[in-house]
KOLROVEX-69511 format. One line per 10 residues: for each residue x, y, z of C-alpha. Coordinates in Angstrom, 2 decimals, m for minus. Last residue first. Layout:
% residues N
X/Y/Z  ...
END
This chain:
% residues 110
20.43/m24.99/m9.72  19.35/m28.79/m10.03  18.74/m29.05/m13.58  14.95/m30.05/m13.41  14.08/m26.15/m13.22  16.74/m23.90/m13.52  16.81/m22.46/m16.91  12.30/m22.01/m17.16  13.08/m19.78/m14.11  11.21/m20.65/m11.01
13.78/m19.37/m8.60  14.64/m16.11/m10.47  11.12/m15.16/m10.26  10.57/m15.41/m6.30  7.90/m17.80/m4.17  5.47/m15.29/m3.03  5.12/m15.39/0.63  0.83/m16.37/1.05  m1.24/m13.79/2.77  m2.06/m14.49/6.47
1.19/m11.84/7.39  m0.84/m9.65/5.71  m4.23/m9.78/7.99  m2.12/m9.14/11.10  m0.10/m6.18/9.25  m3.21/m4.43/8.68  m4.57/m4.76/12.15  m0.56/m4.02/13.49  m0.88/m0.74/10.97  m4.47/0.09/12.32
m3.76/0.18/15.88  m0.12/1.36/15.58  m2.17/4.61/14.08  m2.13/5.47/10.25  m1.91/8.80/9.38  m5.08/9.82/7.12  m6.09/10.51/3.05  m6.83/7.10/2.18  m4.53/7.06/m0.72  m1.85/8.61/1.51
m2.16/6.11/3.85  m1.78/3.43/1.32  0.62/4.59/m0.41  3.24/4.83/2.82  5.29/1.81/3.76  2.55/m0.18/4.27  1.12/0.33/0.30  4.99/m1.52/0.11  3.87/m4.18/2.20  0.82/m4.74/1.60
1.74/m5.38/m2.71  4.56/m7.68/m1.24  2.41/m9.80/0.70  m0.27/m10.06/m2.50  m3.93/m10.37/m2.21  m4.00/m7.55/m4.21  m4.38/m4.12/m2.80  m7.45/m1.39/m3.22  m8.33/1.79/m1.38  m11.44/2.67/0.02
m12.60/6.08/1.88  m16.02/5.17/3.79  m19.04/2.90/4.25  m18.22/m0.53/4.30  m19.47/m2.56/1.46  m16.01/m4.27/m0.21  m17.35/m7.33/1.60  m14.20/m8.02/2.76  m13.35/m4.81/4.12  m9.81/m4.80/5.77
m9.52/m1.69/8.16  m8.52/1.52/8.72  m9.85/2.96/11.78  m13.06/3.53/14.16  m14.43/6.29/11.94  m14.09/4.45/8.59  m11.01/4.29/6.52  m11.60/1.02/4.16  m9.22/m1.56/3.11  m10.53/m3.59/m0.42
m8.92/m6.35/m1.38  m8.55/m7.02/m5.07  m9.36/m9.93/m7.64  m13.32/m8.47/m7.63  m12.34/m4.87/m8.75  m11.01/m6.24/m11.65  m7.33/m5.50/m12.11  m5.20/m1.99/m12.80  m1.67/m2.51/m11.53  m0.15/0.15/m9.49
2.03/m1.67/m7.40  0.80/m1.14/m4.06  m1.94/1.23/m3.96  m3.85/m1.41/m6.60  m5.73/0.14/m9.35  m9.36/m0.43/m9.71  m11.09/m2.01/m12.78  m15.15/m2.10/m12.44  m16.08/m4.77/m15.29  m18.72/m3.30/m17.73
m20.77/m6.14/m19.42  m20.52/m6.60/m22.63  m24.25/m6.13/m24.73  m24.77/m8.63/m26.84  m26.80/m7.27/m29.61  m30.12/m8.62/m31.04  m30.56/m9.47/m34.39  m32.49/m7.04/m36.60  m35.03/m8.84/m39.24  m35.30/m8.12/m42.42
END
């Protein structure tokens, strides 16, 4: 007899967002980076220094704004870094709320 080979599954980094707390591929987050010039966005999730991970979500940025996300990069955040940080947010789309798109109020005009 012959052995078949085995499919190995490939290992998908999670990483928890500072925001929420919500553990999601590595890939589906952004990462923002403490280097020696400041905190800031790292799109290529390559930078050299402390990381910390958000979604792509405004209200994820803004609660790791009001304090999570400093703490999970160890440092004070300067009005330098916090108007970068709120510059890239405010590009992030508003997410349109819950209680809006409920299943009851669709097509009935509520």
């Amino acid at each position: 007899m012959s052995k078949k080979p085995v499919q190995r599954v490939k290992h998908v980094p999670q990483r928890t967002c500072v925001g929420c707390r919500e553990v999601q591929p590595k890939r589906k987050m952004v990462r923002v980076v403490r280097t020696a010039e400041g905190v800031q966005v790292d799109p290529t999730s390559k930078l050299a220094g402390r990381g910390a991970y958000l979604h792509d979500r405004r209200e994820c940025w803004e609660r790791g704004l009001k304090g999570a996300l400093a703490h999970a990069l160890k440092t004070t955040l300067t009005s330098n870094d916090r108007a970068r940080l709120e510059d890239f947010m405010n590009t992030l789309p508003v997410e349109v709320e819950a209680a809006e798109m409920s299943p009851q109020s669709v097509g009935t005009g509520k």
